[in-house]
C-alpha positions as CSV (number, residue, x, y, z in Angstrom):
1,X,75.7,116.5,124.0
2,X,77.8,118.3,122.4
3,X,80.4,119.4,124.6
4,X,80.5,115.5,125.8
5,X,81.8,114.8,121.8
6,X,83.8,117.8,122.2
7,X,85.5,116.2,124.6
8,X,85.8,112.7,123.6
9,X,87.1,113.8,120.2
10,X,89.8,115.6,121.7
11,X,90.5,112.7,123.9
12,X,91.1,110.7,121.1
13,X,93.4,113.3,119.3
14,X,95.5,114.4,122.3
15,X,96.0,110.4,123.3
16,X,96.7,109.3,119.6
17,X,99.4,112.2,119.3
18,X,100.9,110.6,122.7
19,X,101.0,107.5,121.5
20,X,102.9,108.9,117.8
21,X,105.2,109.9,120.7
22,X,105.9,107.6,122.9
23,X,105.6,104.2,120.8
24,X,108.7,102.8,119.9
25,X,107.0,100.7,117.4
26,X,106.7,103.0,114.0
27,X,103.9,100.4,112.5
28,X,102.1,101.6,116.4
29,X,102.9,105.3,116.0
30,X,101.4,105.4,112.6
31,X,98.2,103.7,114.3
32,X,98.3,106.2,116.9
33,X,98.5,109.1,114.1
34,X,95.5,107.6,112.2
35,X,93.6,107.7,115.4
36,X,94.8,111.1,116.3
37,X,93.2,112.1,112.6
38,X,90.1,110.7,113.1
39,X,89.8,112.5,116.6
40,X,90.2,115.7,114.6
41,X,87.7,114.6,111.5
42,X,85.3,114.6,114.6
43,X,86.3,118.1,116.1
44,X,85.9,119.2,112.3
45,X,82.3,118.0,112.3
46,X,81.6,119.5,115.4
47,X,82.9,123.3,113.7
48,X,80.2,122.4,110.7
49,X,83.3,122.0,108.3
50,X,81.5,118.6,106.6
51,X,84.4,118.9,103.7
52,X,87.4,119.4,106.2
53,X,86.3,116.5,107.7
54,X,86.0,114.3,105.0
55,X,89.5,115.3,103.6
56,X,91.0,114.9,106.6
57,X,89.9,111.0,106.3
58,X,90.2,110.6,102.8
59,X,93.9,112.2,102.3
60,X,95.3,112.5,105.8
61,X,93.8,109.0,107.1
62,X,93.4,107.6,104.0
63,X,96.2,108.2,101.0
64,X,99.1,110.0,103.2
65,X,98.5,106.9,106.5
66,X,98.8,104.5,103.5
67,X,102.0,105.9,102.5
68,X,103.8,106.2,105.5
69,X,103.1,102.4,106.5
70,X,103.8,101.7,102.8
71,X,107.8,102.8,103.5
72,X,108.0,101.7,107.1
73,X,106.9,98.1,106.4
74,X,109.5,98.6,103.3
75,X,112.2,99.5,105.6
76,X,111.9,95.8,107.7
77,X,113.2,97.5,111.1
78,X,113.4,95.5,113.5
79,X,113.6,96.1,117.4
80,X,117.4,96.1,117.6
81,X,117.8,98.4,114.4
82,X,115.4,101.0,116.7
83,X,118.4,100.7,119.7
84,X,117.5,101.5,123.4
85,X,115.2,104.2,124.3
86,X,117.7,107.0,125.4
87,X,116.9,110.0,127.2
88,X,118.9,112.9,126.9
89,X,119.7,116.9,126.4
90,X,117.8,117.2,123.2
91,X,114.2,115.4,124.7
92,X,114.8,117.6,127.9
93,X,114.7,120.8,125.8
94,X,111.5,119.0,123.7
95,X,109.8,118.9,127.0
96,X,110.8,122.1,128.2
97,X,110.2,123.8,124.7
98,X,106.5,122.3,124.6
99,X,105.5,123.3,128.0
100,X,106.3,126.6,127.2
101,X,104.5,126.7,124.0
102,X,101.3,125.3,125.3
103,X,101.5,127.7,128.5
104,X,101.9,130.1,126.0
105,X,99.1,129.1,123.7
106,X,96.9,129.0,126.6
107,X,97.8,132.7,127.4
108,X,97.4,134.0,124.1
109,X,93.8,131.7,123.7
110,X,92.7,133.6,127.3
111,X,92.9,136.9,126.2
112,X,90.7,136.2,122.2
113,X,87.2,137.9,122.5
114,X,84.8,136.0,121.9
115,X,82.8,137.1,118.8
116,X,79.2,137.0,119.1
117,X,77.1,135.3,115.6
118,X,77.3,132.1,114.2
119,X,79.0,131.1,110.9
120,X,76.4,131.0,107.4
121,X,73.7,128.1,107.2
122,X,76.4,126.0,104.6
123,X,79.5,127.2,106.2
124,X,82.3,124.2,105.3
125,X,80.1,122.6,103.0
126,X,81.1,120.8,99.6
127,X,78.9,123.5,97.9
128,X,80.2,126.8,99.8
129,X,83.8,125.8,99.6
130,X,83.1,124.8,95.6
131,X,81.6,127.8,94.6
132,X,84.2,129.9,96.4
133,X,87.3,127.3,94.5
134,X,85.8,127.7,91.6
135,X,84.1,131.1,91.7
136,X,86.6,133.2,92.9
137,X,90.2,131.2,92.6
138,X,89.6,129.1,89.6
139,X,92.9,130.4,88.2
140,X,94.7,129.5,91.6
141,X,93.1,125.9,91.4
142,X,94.0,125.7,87.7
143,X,97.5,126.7,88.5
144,X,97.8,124.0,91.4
145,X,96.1,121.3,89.3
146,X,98.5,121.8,86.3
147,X,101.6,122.0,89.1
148,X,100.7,118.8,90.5
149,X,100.5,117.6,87.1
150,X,104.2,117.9,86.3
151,X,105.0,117.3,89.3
152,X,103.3,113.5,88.4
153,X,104.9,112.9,85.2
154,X,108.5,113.9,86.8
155,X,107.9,111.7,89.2
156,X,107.0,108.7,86.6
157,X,110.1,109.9,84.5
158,X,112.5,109.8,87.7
159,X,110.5,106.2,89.0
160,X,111.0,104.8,85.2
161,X,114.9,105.6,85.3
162,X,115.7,103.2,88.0
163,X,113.2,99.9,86.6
């Protein structure tokens, strides 16, 4: 069973980043993206990272996916502000640059040896990764937390400014 979600979940991600590519409508490629993330909340469940998982719905899906439609629907484009689809030099190298990175990834993945074990009983759980945050790197956390902080209120201050 498992290699069938395997499979299916990485479906969904590899098809959802396509679509991000290929639409031309940004409201469709943002749809496409939140698919793309949920395909990968899947493979994260499938590694027995429970907390990845759930972050990567909550902020990816959830706050950042918000976001990003919030300023494309704010930007009103319509078709003819897009243009026409044009092909040229720059998507030739893009095509020839990402064949040769995935041809190389697959070389590089060919050659890993395969380590033998399995990962601890609560690997990627909400308790393991908490005791570890705030066992070990509760200065670190401390550090981000108060970062983020100011980086809030300058926001608010900058936001305030232009009312």
């Amino acid at each position: 069973m498992e290699p069938l979600l395997f499979w299916t979940f990485a479906a969904v991600s590899v098809l959802g980043a396509i679509g991000v590519i290929v639409g031309r409508n940004p409201v469709n490629g943002a749809m496409a993206l939140v698919g793309s993330f949920f395909g990968l909340a899947g493979l994260f469940l499938l590694l027995d990272a429970q907390l990845v998982a759930a972050l990567q719905i909550l902020v990816y899906t959830g706050a950042i996916m918000v976001l990003f439609l919030f300023v494309i629907m704010l930007l009103n484009l319509s078709p003819k502000d897009l243009g026409p689809p044009q092909v040229g030099p720059g998507k030739l190298i893009g095509v020839v640059g990402g064949s040769g990175a995935t041809i190389f990834l697959a070389t590089v993945l060919a050659h890993v040896p395969q380590i033998p074990g399995k990962a601890p009983a609560d690997f990627g759980t909400v308790a393991a990764v908490g005791r570890v945050l705030y066992g070990s790197y509760t200065l670190q956390f401390e550090a981000v937390s108060l970062l983020l902080l100011v980086a809030i209120v300058a926001a608010v201050v900058v936001a305030k400014g232009r009312i």
